[in-house]
Structures are given as structure tokens and as C-alpha cells.
Backbone as a chain_set.jsonl record, in Angstrom:
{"seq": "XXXXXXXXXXXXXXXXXXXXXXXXXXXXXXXXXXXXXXXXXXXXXXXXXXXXXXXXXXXXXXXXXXXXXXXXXXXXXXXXX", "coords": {"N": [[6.364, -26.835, 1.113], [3.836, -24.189, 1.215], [1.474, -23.746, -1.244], [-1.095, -21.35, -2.816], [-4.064, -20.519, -3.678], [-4.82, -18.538, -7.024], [-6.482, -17.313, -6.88], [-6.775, -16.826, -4.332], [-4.285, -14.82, -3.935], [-4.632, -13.398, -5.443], [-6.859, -11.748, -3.853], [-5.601, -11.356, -1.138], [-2.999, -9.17, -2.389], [-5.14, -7.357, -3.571], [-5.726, -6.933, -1.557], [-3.406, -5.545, -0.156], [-2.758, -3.474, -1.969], [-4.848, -1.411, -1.58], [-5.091, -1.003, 1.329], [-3.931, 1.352, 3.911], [-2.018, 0.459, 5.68], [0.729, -0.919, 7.041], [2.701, -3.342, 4.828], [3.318, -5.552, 6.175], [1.73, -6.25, 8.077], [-0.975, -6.535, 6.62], [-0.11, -8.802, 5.819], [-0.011, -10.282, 7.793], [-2.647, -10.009, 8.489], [-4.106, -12.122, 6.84], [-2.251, -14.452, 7.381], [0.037, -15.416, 5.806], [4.059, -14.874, 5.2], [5.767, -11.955, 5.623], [7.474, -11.488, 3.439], [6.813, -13.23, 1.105], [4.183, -12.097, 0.795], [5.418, -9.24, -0.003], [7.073, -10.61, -2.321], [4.836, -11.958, -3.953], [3.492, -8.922, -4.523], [5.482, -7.382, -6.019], [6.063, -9.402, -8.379], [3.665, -9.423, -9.246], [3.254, -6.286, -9.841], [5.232, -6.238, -12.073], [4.298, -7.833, -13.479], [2.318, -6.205, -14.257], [3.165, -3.442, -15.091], [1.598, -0.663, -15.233], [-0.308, -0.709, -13.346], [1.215, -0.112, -11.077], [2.628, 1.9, -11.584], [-0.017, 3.886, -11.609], [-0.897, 3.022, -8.528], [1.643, 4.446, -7.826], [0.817, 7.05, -8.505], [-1.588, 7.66, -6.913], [-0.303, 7.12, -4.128], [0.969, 9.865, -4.729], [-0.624, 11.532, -4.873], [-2.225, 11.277, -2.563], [0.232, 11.93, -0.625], [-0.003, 14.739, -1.154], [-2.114, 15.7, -0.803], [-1.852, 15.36, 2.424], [0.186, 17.365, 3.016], [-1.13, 19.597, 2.305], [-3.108, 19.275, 4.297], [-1.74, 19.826, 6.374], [0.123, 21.774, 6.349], [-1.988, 23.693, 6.401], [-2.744, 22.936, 9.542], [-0.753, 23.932, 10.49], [-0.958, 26.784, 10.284], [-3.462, 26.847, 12.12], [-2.2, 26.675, 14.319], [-0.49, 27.97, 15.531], [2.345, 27.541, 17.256], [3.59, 25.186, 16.027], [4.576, 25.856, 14.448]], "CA": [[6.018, -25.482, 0.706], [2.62, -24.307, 0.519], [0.482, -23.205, -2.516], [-2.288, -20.727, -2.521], [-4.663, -20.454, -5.201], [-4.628, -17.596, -7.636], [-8.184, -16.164, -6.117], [-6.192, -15.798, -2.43], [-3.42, -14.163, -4.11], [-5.662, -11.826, -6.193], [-7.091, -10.903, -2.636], [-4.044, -10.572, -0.84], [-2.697, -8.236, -3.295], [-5.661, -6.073, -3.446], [-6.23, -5.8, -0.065], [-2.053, -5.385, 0.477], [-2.809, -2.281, -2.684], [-5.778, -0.91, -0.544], [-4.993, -0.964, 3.046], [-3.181, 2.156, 4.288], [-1.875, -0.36, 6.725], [2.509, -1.709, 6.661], [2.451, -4.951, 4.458], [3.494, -6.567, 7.253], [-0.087, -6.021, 8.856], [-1.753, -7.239, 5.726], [0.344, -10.41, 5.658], [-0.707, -11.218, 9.325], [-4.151, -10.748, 8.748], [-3.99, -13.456, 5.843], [-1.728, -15.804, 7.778], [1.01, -15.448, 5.488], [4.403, -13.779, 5.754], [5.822, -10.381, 4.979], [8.521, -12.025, 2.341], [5.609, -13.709, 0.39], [3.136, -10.718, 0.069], [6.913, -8.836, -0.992], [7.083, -11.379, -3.912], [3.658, -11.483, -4.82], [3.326, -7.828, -5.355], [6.634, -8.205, -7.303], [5.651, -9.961, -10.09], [2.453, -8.734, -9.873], [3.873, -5.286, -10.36], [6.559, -6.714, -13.383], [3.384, -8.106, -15.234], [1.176, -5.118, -14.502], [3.767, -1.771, -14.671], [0.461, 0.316, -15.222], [-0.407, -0.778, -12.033], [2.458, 0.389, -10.193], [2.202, 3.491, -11.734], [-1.458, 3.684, -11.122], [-0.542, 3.201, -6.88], [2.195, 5.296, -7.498], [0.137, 8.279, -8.696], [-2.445, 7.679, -5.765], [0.477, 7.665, -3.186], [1.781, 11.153, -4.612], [-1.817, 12.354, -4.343], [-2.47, 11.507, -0.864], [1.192, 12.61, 0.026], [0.179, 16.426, -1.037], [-3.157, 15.937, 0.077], [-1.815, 15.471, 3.673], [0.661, 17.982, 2.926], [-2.01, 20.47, 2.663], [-3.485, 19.718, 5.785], [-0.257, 19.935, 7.994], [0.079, 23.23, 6.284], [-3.741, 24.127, 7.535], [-2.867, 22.803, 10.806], [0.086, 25.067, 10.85], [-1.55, 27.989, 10.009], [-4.045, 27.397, 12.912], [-1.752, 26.56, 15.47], [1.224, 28.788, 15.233], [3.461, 27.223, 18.116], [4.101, 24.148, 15.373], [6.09, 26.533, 13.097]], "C": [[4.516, -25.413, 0.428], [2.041, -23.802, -0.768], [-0.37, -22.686, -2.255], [-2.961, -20.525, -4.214], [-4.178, -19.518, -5.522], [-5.417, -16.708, -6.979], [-7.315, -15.921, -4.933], [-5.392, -15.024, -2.792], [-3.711, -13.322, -4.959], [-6.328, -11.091, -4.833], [-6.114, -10.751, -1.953], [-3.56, -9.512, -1.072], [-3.374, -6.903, -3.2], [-6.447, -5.351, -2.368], [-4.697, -4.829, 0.507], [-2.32, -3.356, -0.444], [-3.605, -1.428, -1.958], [-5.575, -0.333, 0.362], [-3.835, 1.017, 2.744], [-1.992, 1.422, 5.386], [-0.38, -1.054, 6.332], [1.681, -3.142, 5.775], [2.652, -5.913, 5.747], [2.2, -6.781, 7.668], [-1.098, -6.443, 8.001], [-1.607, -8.582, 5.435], [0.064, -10.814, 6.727], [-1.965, -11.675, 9.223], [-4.55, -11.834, 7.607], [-3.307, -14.553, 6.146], [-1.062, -15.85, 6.915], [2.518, -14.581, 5.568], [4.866, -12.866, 4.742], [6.586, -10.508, 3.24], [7.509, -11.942, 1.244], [4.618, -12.992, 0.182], [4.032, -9.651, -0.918], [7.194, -9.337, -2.441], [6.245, -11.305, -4.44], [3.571, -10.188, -5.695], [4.433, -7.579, -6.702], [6.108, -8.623, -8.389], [4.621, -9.6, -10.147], [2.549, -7.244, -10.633], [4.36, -5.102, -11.469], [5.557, -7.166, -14.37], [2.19, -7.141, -15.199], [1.958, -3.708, -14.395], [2.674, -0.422, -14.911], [0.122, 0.348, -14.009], [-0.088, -0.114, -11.087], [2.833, 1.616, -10.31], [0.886, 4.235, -11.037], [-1.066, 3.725, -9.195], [0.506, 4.442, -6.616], [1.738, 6.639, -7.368], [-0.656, 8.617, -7.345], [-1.936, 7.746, -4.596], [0.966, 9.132, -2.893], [0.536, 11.645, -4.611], [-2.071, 13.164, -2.843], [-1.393, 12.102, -0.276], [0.332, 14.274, -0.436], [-0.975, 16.554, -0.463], [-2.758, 16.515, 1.92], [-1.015, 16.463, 3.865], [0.104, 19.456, 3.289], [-2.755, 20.934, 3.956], [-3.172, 19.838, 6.589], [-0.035, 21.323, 7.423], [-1.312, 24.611, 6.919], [-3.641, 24.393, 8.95], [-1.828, 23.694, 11.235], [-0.231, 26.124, 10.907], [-2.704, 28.053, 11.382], [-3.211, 26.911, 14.179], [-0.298, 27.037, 15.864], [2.422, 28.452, 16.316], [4.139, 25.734, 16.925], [4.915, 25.134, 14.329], [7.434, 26.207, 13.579]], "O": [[3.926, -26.205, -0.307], [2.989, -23.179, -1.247], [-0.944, -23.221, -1.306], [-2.501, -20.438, -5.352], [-3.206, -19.12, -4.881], [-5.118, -15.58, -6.589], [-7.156, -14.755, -4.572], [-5.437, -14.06, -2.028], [-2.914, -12.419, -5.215], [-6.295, -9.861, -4.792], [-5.558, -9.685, -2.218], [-3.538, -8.687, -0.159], [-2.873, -5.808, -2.943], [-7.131, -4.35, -2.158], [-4.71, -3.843, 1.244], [-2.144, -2.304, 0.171], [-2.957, -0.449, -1.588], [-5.806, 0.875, 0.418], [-3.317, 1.528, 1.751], [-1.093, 2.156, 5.798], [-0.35, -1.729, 5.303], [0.603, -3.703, 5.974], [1.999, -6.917, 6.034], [1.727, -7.881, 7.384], [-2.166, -6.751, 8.529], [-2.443, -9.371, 4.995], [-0.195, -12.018, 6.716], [-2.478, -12.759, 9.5], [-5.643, -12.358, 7.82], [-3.484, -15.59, 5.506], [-1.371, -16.997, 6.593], [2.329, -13.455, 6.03], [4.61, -12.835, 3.538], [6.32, -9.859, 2.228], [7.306, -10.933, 0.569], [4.011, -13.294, -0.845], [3.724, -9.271, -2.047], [7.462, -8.663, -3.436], [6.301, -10.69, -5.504], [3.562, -10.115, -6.924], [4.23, -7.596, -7.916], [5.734, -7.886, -9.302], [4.309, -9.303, -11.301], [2.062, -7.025, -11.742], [4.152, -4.045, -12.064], [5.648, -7.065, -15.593], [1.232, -7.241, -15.966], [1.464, -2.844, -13.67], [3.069, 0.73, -14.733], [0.206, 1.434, -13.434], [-0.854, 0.443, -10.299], [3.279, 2.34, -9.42], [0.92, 5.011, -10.082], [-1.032, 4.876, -8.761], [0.438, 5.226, -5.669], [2.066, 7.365, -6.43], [-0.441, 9.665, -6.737], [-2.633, 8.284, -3.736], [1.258, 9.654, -1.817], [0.693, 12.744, -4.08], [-2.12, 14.271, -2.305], [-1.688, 12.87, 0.64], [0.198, 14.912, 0.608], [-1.092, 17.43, 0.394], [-3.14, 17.532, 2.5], [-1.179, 16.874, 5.014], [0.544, 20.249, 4.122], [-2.982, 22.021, 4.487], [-3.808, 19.981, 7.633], [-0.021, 22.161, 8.324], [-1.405, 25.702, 7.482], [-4.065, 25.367, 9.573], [-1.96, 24.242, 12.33], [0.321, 26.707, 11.841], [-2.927, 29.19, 11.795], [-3.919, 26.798, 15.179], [0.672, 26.475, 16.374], [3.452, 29.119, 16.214], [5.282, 25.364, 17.19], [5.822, 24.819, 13.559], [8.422, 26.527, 12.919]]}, "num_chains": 1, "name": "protein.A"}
């Protein structure tokens, strides 16, 4: 089994929190797999629930954000109604 320091798995993490990008696609470009970025955030999550709030908030942002602008784009392109 391998071991990764703490420092790779503090980057990991906050590139996996970051990215807009599937975890899967964040665990490739680190050379580890999808499971193991899955667990990480996990307990990272369980000893930071501010955190997880904190991403959560910034997910329901950007969801209405984009919300807004599919309503925009509806409004100028009236065959998408």
C-alpha cells in the first residue's frame, strides 16, 4: 500500500475542492485513484464540516448563477422555450 505525505494530500484535496472538473479527472491528474481522493475528502470533510458547508454554499451559488444565464439565454433565443 502506498503512503502519501500530508502536503500531497492537502494538494489533492484543494485542487479536487477547486477544479470544476469530475473527481475522477483530478485523481488522474495526480496519479491516484477515484476511491482514494473519495476517502480523502471524507474525512477531510468529517474533521472540517465548515468546510463542506463552505463548498456547499459556493455550489448553490454557482447553481443559480448559471440558472440565471440559461434564463438570459432563453429570453434571447425563444425557440429553446
Amino acid at each position: 500500500m502506498v503512503r502519501y505525505s500530508d502536503d500531497f494530500r492537502r494538494e489533492v484535496i484543494a485542487a479536487a475542492r477547486q477544479s470544476h472538473e469530475p473527481r475522477s479527472h483530478v485523481a488522474r491528474k495526480f496519479g491516484i485513484s477515484p476511491a482514494t481522493l473519495n476517502n480523502w475528502l471524507s474525512e477531510f470533510y468529517a474533521e472540517n464540516p465548515e468546510e463542506l458547508e463552505a463548498d456547499n454554499a459556493r455550489l448553490r451559488e454557482e447553481h443559480a448563477r448559471l440558472r440565471e444565464e440559461q434564463e438570459k439565454l432563453r429570453k434571447q433565443l425563444p425557440w429553446l422555450r
